[in-house]
C-alpha positions in Angstrom: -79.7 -103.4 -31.8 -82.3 -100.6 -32.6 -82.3 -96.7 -31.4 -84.9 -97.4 -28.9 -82.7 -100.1 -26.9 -79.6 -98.2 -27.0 -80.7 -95.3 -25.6 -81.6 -97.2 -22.6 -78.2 -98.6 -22.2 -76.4 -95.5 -20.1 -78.1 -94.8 -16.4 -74.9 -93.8 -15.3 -72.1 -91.5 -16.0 -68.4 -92.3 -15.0 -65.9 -89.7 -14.6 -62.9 -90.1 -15.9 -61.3 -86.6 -14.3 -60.3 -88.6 -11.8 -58.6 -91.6 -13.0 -54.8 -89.6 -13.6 -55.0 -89.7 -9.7 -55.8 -92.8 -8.7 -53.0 -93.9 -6.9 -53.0 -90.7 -4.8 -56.9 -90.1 -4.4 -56.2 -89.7 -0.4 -53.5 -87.6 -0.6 -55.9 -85.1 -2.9 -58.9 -86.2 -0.6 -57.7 -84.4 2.7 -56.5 -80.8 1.1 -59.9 -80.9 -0.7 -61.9 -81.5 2.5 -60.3 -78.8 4.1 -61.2 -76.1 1.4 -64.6 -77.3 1.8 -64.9 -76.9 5.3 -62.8 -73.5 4.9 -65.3 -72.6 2.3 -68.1 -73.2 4.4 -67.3 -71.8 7.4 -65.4 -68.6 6.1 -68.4 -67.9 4.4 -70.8 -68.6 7.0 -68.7 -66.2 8.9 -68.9 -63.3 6.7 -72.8 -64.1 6.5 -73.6 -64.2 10.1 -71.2 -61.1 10.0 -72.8 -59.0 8.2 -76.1 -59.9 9.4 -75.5 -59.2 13.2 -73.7 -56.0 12.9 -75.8 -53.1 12.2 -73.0 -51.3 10.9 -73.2 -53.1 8.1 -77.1 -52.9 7.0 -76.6 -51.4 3.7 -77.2 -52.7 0.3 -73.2 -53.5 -0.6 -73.3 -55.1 2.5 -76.6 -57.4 2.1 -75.5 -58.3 -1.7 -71.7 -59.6 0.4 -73.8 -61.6 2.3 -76.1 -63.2 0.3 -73.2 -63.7 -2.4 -71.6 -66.2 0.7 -74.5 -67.8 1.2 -74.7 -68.4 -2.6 -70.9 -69.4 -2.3 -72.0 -72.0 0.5 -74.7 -73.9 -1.7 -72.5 -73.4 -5.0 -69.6 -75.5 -4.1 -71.8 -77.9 -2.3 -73.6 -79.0 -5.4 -69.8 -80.3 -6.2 -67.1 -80.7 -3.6 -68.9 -83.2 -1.9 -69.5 -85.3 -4.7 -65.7 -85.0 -5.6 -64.7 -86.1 -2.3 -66.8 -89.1 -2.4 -65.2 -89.7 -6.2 -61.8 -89.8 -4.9 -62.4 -92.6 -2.3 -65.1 -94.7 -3.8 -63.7 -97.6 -6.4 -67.4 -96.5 -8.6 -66.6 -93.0 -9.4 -70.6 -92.8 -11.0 -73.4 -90.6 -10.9 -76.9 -91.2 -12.2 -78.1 -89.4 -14.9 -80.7 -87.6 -12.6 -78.0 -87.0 -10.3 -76.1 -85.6 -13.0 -78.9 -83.3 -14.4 -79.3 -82.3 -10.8 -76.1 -81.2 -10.6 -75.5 -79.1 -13.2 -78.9 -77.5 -12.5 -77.9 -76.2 -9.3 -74.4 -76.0 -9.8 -74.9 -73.3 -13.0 -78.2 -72.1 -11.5 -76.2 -71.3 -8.1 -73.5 -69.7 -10.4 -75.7 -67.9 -12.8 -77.0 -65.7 -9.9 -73.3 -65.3 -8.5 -73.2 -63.6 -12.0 -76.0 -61.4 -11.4 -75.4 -60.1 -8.1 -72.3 -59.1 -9.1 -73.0 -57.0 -12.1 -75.4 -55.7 -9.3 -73.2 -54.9 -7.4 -71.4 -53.5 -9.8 -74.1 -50.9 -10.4 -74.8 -50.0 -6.7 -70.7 -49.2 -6.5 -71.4 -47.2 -9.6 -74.5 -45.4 -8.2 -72.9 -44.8 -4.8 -69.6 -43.3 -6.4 -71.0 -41.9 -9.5 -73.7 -40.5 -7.7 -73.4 -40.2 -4.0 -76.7 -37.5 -3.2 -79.2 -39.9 -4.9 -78.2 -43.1 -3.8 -80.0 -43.2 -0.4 -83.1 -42.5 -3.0 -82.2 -44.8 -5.6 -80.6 -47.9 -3.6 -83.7 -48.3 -1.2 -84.3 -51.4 1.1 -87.0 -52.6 -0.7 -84.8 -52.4 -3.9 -81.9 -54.1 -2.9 -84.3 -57.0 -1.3 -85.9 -57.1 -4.8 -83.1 -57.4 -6.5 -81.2 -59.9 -4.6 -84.4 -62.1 -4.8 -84.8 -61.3 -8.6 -80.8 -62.5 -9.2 -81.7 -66.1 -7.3 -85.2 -66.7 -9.1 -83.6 -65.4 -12.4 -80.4 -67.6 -12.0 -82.6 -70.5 -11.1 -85.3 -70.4 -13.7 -83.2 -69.1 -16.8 -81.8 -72.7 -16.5 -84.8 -75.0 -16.3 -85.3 -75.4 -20.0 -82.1 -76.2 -21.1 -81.9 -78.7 -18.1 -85.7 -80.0 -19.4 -83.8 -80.4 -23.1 -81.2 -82.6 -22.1 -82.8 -84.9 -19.6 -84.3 -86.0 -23.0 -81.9 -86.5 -25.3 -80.7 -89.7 -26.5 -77.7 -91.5 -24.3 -76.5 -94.5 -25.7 -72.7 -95.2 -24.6 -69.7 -94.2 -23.9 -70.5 -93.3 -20.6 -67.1 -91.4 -19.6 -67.6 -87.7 -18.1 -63.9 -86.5 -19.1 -64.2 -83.6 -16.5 -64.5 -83.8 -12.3 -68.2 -83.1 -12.2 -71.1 -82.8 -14.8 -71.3 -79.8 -16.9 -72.9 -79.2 -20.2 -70.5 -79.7 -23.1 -69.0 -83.4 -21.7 -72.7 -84.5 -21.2 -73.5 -83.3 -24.7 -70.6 -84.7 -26.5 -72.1 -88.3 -25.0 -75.6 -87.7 -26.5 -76.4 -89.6 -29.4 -77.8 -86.7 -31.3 -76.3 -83.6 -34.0 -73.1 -82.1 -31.6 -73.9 -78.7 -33.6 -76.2 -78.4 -30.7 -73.0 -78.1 -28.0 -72.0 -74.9 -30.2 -75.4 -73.2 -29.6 -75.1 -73.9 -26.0 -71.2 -72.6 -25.8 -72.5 -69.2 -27.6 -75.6 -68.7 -25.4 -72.9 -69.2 -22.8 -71.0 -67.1 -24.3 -73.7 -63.9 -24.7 -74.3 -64.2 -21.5 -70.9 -64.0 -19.6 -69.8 -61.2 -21.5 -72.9 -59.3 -21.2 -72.4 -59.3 -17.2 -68.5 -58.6 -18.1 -69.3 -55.7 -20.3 -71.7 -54.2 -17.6 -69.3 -54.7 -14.7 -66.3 -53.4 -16.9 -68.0 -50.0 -17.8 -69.3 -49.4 -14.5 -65.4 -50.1 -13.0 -63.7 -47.9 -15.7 -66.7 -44.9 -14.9 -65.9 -45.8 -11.1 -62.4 -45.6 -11.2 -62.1 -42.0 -13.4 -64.3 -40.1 -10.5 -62.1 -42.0 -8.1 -58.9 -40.6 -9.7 -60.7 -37.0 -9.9 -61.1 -37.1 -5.9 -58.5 -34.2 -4.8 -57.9 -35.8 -1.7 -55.4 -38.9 -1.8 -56.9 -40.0 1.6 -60.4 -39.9 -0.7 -59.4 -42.0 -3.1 -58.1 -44.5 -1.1 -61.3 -45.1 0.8 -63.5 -44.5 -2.7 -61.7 -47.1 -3.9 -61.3 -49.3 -1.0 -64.8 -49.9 -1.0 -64.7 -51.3 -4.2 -61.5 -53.1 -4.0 -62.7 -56.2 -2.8 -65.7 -56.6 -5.2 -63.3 -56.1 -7.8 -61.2 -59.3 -6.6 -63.6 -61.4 -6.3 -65.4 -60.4 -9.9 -62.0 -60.9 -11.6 -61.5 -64.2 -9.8 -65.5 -65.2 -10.5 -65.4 -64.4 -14.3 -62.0 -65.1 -14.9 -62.5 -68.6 -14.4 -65.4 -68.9 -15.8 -63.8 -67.2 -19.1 -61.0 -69.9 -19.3 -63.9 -72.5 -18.8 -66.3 -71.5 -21.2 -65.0 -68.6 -23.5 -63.0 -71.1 -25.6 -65.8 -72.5 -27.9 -64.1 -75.8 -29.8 -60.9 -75.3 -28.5 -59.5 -79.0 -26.7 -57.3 -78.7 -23.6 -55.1 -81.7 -22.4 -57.4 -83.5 -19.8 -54.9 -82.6 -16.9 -55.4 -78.9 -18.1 -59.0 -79.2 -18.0 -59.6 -80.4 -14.8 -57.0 -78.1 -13.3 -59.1 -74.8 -15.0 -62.5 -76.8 -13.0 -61.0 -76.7 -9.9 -60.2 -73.1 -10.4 -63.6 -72.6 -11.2 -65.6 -74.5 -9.0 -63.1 -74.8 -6.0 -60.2 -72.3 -5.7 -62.6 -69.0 -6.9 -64.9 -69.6 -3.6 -62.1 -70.5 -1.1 -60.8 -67.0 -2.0 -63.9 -64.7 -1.7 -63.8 -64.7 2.0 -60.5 -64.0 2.2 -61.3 -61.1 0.0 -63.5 -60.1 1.8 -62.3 -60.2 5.5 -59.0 -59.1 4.6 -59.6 -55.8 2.0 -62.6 -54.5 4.4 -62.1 -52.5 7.4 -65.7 -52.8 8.6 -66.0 -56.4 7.2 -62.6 -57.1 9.5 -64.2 -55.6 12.6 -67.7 -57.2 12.4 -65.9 -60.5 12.2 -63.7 -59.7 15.3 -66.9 -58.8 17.2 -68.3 -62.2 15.8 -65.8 -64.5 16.9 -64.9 -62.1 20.1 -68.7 -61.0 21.5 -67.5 -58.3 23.5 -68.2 -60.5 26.9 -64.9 -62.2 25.8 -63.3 -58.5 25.9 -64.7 -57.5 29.5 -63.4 -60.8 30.4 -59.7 -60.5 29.3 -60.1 -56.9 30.5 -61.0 -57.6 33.9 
């Protein structure tokens, strides 16, 4: 049979992820669709939140809300596609499905990354330099770069996506993770896999570029913290930055076990349990981060979920 034919062999990918839980797919279906829904409406929460409390109308604010909204879209370009995995007998996706997904998936991810090493910086500027951050951290700023880290996240994708929907695909056809991503889908491409090195080192660059830029802006945050005489100073310096810090080292440390690792092989057990981490268990958490290590973030949610008609109510 000649090149030409076989590449027109796979339309579909099967994942293979699943198939060590077959027996008790249901059992793993009903704790998954209630992350999702947690995920969703925790962070729609903090969202709307932020959004209706003028309190909160400040640039760390905005880049918390826009990060859940992010969150929302992120582990919908997934979860939902798991969840139908787990009860269908097919567990397929089309290749156009599949390019879709990683698009959006690392796209949606990729500006996660952004906006936090943003954020990073605006903690920096605020702590580091408290007189000239009204100045510096305008409204029109912030708006610019919030928009800049979604166009940049989404774009910076688009030709690597463009490269693989045309490589050559020939068979096998088994995804051995839970959802698309770039080095199982490469590994099935009938073409040089020198190619999956490139992409694990551009990857690479670029994760630990945003690490290195959030690190130094966290150890320059934390020594004026500690030189605060106050301790009652320091604890609100560094509460403010407390739970930014959780959710960056739950955000990149997950994405470090999933993509720092170049040629090294994990057991397929181990593999899909570092993709949940990454693409499930990081987002269910941010919420709670958020909620729970912010006193402002805490009250603007009680006024959310208690408008303060519900209080004159209980009052009277």
């Amino acid at each position: 049979m000649g090149r030409s034919n076989q590449t027109s062999t796979v339309r579909e990918f099967l994942f293979s992820g699943f198939l060590k839980f077959e027996e008790g797919s249901i059992l793993l279906f009903i704790p998954l669709l209630i992350i999702y829904i947690f995920i969703v409406i925790g962070n729609l929460i903090v969202f709307f939140a932020v959004k209706m409390d003028t309190h909160l109308h400040n640039p760390m604010y905005n880049f918390i809300s826009i990060f859940s909204f992010l969150e929302i879209w992120y582990t919908t370009a997934t979860i939902p596609k798991m969840l139908s995995n787990l009860i269908s007998e097919q567990r397929t996706i089309s290749m156009t499905g599949c390019l879709l997904q990683m698009y959006f998936f690392h796209s949606l991810g990729n500006s996660e990354g952004i906006l936090l090493t943003t954020m990073a910086i605006d903690r920096y500027v605020a702590i580091c330099n408290p007189l000239r951050y009204p100045t510096i951290m305008t409204p029109r700023l912030c708006a610019q770069l919030s928009v800049g880290s979604c166009i940049f996240g989404f774009l910076v994708l688009l030709p690597e996506i463009a490269w693989i929907s045309t490589l050559p695909f020939c068979g096998p056809n088994q995804i051995h993770q839970i959802f698309c991503d770039f080095e199982p889908v490469l590994r099935l491409a009938c073409t040089d896999t020198s190619l999956i090195l490139i992409e694990d080192v551009i990857h690479a660059v670029a994760i630990i570029f945003s690490i290195l830029i959030i690190a130094l802006s966290y150890i320059r945050i934390i020594t004026v913290i500690l030189r605060i005489p106050s301790a009652e100073g320091r604890q609100k310096a560094f509460s403010t930055c407390a739970a930014h810090l959780g959710v960056f080292l739950m955000f990149y440390g997950s994405v470090s076990l999933m993509y720092l690792r170049f040629s090294t092989t994990f057991p397929q057990i181990l593999d899909t349990a570092i993709a949940l981490m990454f693409a499930v268990l990081a987002p269910l958490f941010n919420p709670v981060i958020y909620s729970l290590r912010n006193k402002d973030m805490k009250i603007a949610i009680k006024k959310l979920l208690c408008p303060q008609k519900l209080f004159t109510a209980l009052a009277s």
